[in-house]
N, C-alpha and C positions, 0 to 999 in steps of 0.2 A: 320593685321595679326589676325586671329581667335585665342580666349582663349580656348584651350578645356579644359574641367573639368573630369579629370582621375576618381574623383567616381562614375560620371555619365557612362562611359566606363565600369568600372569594373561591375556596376548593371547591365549594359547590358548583360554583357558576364556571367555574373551568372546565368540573367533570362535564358539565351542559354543552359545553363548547365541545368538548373532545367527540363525545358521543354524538352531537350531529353532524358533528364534521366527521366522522366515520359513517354514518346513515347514508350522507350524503354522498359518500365514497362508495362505497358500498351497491347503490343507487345506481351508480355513475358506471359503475364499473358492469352492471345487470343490464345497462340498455345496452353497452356498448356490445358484452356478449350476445344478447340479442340480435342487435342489427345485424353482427357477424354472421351469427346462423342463421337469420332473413337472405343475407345476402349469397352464401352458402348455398341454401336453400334455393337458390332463386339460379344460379349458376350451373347447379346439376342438373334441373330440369330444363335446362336448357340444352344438356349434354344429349346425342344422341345414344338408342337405347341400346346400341351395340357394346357401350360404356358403360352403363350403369345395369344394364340387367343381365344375369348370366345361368346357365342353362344347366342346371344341375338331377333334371331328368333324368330316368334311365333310358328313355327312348329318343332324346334328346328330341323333345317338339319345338324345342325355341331355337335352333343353330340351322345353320344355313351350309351346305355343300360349298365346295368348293368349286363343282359343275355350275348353282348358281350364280358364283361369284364371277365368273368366266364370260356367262352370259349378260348379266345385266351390267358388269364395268366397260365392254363393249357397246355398251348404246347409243347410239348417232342422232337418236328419236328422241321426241318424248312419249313416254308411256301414260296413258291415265288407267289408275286399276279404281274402279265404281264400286262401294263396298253400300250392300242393298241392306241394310239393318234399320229394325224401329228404333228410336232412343230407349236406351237402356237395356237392348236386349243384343250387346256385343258379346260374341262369344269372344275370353279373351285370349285361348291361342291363336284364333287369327289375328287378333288384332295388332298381339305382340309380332307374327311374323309380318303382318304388312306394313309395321314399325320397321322393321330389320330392311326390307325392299326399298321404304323411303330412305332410308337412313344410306344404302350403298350406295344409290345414282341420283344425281342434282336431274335426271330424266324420267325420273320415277314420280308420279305423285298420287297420293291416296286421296279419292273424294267420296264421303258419306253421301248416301240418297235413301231417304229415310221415305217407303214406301207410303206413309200417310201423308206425306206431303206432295209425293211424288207417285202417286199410283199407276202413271202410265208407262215411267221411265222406261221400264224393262220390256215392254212391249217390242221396243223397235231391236232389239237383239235376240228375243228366243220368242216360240213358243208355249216352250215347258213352263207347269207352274213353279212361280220363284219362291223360296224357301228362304226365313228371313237368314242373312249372314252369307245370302250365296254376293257373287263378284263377276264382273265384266271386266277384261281387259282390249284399251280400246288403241290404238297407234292410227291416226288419219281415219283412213275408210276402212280400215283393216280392225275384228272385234271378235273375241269368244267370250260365249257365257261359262259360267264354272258355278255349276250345280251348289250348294250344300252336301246334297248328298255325293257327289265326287270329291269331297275335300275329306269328309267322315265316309270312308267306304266299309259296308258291311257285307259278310263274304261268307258262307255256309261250310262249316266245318266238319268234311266229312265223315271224321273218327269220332266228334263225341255230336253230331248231329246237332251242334247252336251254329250263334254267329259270333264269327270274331270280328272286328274293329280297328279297322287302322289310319289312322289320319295319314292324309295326301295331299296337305297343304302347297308344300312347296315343288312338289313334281309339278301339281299341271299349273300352279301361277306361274313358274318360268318356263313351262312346254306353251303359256298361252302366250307370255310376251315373246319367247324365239318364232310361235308363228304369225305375231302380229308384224313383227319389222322384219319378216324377209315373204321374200316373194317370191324366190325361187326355191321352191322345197322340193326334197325329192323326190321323183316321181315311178313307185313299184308298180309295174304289169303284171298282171297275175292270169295266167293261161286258163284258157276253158274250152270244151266241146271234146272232154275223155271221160267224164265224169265221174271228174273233180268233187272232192269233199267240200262240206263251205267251210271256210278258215274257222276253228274257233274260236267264240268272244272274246276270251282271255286275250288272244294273241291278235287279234283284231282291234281291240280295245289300246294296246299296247302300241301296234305300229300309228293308232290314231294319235294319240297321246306324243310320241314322239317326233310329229308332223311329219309323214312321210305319207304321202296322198297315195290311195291305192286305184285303179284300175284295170278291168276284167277286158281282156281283148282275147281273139280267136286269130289264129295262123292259117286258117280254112279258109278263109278269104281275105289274106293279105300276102305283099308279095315280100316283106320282112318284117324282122320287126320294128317297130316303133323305133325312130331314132331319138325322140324325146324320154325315151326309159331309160332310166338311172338301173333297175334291175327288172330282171324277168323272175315270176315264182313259180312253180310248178308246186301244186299242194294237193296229194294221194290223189291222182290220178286214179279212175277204174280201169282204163284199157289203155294202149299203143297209142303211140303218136304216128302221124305216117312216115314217110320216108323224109315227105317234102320238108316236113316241119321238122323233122331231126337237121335236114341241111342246115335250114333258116337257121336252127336256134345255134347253129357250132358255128357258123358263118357272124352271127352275130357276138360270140366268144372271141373267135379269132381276130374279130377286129379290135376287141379292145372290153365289151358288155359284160355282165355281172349276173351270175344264174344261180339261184338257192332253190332247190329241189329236196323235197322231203317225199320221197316212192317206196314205197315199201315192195313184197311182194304182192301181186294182184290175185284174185279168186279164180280170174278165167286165163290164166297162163303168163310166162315171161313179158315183159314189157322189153321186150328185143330194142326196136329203133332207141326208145330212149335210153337206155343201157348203155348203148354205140356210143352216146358222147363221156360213157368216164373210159370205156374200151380205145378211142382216140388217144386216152394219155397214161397209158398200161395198166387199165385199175378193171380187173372181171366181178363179173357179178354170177353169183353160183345160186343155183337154183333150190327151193324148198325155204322154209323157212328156220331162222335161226335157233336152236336150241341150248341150254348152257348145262353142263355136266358138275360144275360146281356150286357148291352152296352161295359161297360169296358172292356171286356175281348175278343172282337173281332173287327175285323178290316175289313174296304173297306165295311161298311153295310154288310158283307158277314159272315154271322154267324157261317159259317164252317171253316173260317180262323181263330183260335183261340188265343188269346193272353193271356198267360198261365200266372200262380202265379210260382214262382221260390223260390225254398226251398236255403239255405246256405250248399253249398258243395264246394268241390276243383273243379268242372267242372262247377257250376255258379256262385261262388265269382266274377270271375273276372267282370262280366257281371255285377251282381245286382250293383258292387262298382261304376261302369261305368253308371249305367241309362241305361243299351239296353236291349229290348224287344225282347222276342224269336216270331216270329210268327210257328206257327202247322197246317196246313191246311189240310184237309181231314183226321183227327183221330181218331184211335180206344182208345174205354175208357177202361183203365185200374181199376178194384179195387184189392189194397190189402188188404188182408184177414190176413195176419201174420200167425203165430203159424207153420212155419215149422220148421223140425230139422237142415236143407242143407244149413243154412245159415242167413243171413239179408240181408232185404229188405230196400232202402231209398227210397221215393218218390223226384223226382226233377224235375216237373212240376205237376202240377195239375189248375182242372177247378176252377170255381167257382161251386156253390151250386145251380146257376142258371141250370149250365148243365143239357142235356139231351140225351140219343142217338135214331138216328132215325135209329129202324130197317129194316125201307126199304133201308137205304144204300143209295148204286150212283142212286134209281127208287124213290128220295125220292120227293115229289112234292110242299111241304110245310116247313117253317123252321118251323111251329106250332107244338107245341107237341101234339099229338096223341095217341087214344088205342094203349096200346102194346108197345112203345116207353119206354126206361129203361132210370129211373133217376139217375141222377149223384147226389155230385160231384163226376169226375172221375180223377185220374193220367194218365198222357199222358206220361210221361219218369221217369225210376226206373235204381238206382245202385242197385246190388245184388252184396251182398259180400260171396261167396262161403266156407266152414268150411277148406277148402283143400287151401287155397290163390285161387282159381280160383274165376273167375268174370264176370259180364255182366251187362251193358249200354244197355238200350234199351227205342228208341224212337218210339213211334206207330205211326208214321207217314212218309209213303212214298215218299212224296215231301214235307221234313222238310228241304233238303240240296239242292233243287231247286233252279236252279239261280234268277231265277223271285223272289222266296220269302227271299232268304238270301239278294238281294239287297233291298227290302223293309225293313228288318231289320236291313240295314246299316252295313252287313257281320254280324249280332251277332250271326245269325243261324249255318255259316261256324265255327265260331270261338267255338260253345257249340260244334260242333262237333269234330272239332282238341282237345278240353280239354278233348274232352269223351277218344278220343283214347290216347291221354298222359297219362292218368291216367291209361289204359291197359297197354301198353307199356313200359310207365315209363317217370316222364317227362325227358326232357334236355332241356338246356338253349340256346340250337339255338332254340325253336320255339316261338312262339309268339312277336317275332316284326315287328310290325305292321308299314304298310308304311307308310309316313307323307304327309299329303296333301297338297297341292301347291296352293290349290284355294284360293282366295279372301275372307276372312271373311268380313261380311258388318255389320255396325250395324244399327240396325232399332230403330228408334224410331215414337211415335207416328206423328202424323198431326200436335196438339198443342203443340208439343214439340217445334217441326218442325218450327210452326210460331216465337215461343217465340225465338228460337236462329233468325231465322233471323231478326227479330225490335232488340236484342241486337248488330247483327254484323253490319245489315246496319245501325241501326238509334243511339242504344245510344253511342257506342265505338266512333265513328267519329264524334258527337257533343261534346264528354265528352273531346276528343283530342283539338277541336278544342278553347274550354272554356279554359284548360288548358292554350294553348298558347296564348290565349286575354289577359288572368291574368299575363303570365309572364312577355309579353311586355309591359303592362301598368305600370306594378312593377318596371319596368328598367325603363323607364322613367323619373317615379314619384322619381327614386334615383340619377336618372343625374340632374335634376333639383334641 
C-alpha cells in the first residue's frame, strides 16, 4: 500500500491555484490592453487628417498653402466639391488633399459620384470627356469642372525634348472655390484693332485660373473706356494707336484706371501716341532696339535677349527671394528723366551700363555698336504710380510673355506678369500657387567624388566587416579556451 503525503498534495493544488489565477490575470490584463488599443484606434480615426497624417515629401503634395488657408477659413458658403471616381480607383494624392479641404471649413464637403452609377452626373457641367479622379466644385448655381488632366499637368521640356509633370491639385481646387462664391471678379479689357498679338496660352491659361475674366474691346468705336474695367492691357501691338485713344486711355489713368502694357519696338516705326503716355510722367522711350554689351546680362550668345537687373518691388520680391531670371528679348530702352507733376516713376528692370540701342532696329546687321547707336543704360519695365490712385506697369518688350522665352526662364516671365496685374487689380490669395513637380531630383556629384564613394562602398566597408568578424571569432575562442 502506497504512503501518500497530504503536504505534497496540498502544494500541488496550490501551485493549480496560483497558476490559474495568474492565467486569469494575465487574460485579464490582454483584453483590457486590447480594448485600450480598440478604443485608441477608434479615437484617432476619428481625428482629422491634418493630425494624424504629415507631409514628408520633397515637393510637399500633401500640405496646403497658406493662400489656401486664407481662402477657404473665409467661407460664408457651403461648397460641394464632386469627386468623379469608380470604387477603387482613388488616386490617393487627391484624396489626401480633399481630406485636408474637408478637414479646414465645416463649409467644405467632399461627395463621391461614382461614374457607374451615375453616368450622367457630369454631363450637366462640362462637355469635355471625364477622366476618372477629375472634380466639380459647385457653390448654389455657381460650378467648375477640373479636368484630371488639370490636376496632373504635363508640360514639354524644351532642353531635353520629354515631358515633365507636375501636380495642380490645390491651385485650381481653391481658384475653383474663390470663383464659385464671388461674383464680382475682376474684370481685364484687353485692347484690339493695332494688331495686337494673341495673349499666350501660358499666360492666358494663367489669368483664367486666377479668375480674372478677360475681354477684348476696341476704342475705334467707343467714346471711353469701359467703366466696369478693373484694368486695360495693351499686348504687342503692331502699329500706333491714334491720337483719340491715346487721350481716352491717359484720361482713363487720370481718373484713377489700371494700364499693363507690354510694347516693345514695332517693324514699321515708333509707336509715338502710345509712347506719349509714359512721356506724360517723364519716362522717354529711345528708338532701335536694345542691345547688351555685357556677357552677364544676356542669354543664348544672343545679345538682344536680355537678362535684366531687378529692382525690389511687390511685382519682383517674389522673384529676386526665389533666384529667377527675367529674360526681355527684343526691347525698347526706356530712360527716366523724373521731374513730372502726374505722379512717380519706379524702374523695375533695367540694363546694365554696357547697353546700347541699335537704331536700325529688326535691319540691324551687327550687334557692334555703331554711329548713331543711343547708349544706355536703359530701364526696360516701370511702375507709375498716378497722383489720382491710377497706375501703369509697363514692359517694353513684345515677346516678354512668349512661351519659348517664359519656359527658358522656368515660368518667371509668366509669373512677373500675373504679379504686374495683381498689383492693378488687387492681389487675392487664390493666385500664385504654383504647381509642384513630380520629377526626379538627381544629385550630381563630381567624377572624384564618384570614384571615392565607390573604393569606400566596394572595397573599405566589406573588409572593415569582414576584420570585424575575424576579431570576434577569434575572441570567442580565445574565451572558451
Amino acid at each position: 500500500m502506497k504512503n501518500r503525503n497530504p503536504f505534497k498534495a496540498s502544494e500541488k493544488s496550490e501551485q493549480n491555484k496560483t497558476a490559474l489565477r495568474g492565467g486569469a490575470y494575465s487574460l485579464a490584463i490582454t483584453a483590457v490592453v486590447l480594448a485600450i488599443l480598440i478604443v485608441v484606434n477608434i479615437f484617432v480615426s476619428a481625428l482629422p487628417a491634418t493630425l494624424t497624417k504629415y507631409d514628408i515629401s520633397s515637393a510637399k503634395l500633401y500640405s496646403i498653402t497658406s493662400n489656401t488657408k486664407v481662402v477657404v477659413n473665409a467661407l460664408e458658403q457651403d461648397v460641394t466639391i464632386y469627386w468623379i471616381v469608380q470604387a477603387g480607383e482613388e488616386d490617393d494624392v487627391i484624396e489626401n488633399l480633399l481630406a485636408k479641404y474637408e478637414n479646414l471649413s465645416e463649409h467644405i464637403q467632399v461627395v463621391k459620384k461614382n461614374p457607374d452609377v451615375f453616368p450622367t452626373f457630369a454631363e450637366q457641367y462640362t462637355d469635355e470627356t471625364v477622366s476618372n479622379n477629375s472634380l466639380v466644385v459647385e457653390c448654389g448655381e455657381r460650378s467648375r469642372f477640373i479636368s484630371y488632366d488639370d490636376i496632373y499637368v504635363q508640360e514639354a521640356d524644351i532642353y531635353s525634348y520629354t515631358y515633365t509633370t507636375s501636380f495642380d491639385g490645390e491651385g485650381v481646387i481653391t481658384s475653383a472655390i474663390d470663383y464659385v462664391v464671388t461674383e464680382d471678379l475682376p474684370q481685364l479689357y484687353v485692347l484690339e484693332g493695332h494688331g495686337e498679338s494673341e495673349i499666350p496660352a501660358t499666360f492666358s491659361d494663367q489669368i483664367e485660373k486666377e479668375n480674372i475674366e478677360m475681354t477684348t474691346f476696341s476704342l475705334m468705336t467707343a467714346d471711353a473706356v469701359p467703366e466696369e474695367a478693373d484694368c486695360v492691357m495693351i499686348y504687342a501691338p503692331a502699329s500706333d494707336i491714334s491720337e483719340q485713344e491715346r487721350d481716352m486711355l491717359a484720361a482713363y489713368v487720370d481718373a484713377g484706371g489700371k494700364l499693363l502694357v507690354m510694347a516693345g519696338p514695332a517693324e514699321d516705326g515708333m509707336l509715338e501716341n502710345l509712347y506719349s503716355l509714359l512721356a506724360d510722367y517723364g519716362v522717354e522711350a529711345n528708338d532701335g532696339i536694345v542691345v547688351e554689351g555685357d556677357r552677364e546680362h544676356y542669354a543664348f550668345q544672343m545679345p538682344y535677349v536680355l537678362l535684366p537687373d531687378m529692382a525690389s518691388n511687390e511685382i519682383t520680391d517674389p522673384l529676386i527671394e526665389n533666384n529667377y531670371y527675367v529674360f526681355m528679348p527684343v526691347s525698347m530702352g526706356l530712360t527716366v528723366q523724373g521731374g513730372s507733376q502726374k505722379g512717380t516713376v519706379e524702374e523695375l528692370l533695367t540694363t546694365s551700363s554696357s547697353a546700347f540701342s541699335k537704331i536700325a532696329g529688326y535691319d540691324l546687321a551687327t550687334y557692334e555698336k555703331e554711329e548713331g547707336d543711343i547708349d544706355g543704360p536703359f530701364t526696360l519695365a516701370v511702375s507709375v504710380e498716378g497722383n489720382n490712385d491710377g497706375k501703369i506697369v509697363w514692359f517694353a518688350s513684345s515677346y516678354f510673355l512668349d512661351d519659348m522665352y517664359n519656359a527658358y526662364s522656368s515660368g518667371a516671365n509668366a509669373d512677373m506678369g500675373m504679379n504686374a496685374l495683381s498689383s492693378l487689380v488687387g492681389g487675392r490669395e487664390a493666385m500664385a500657387i504654383r504647381s509642384k513637380s513630380l520629377n526626379y531630383n538627381y544629385l550630381t556629384i563630381s567624377e572624384s567624388a564618384a570614384s571615392t564613394l565607390k573604393v569606400i562602398m566596394i572595397g573599405v566597408f566589406p573588409l572593415l566587416y569582414l576584420g570585424i568578424g575575424i576579431y570576434v571569432i577569434l575572441r570567442r575562442r580565445r574565451l572558451q579556451k
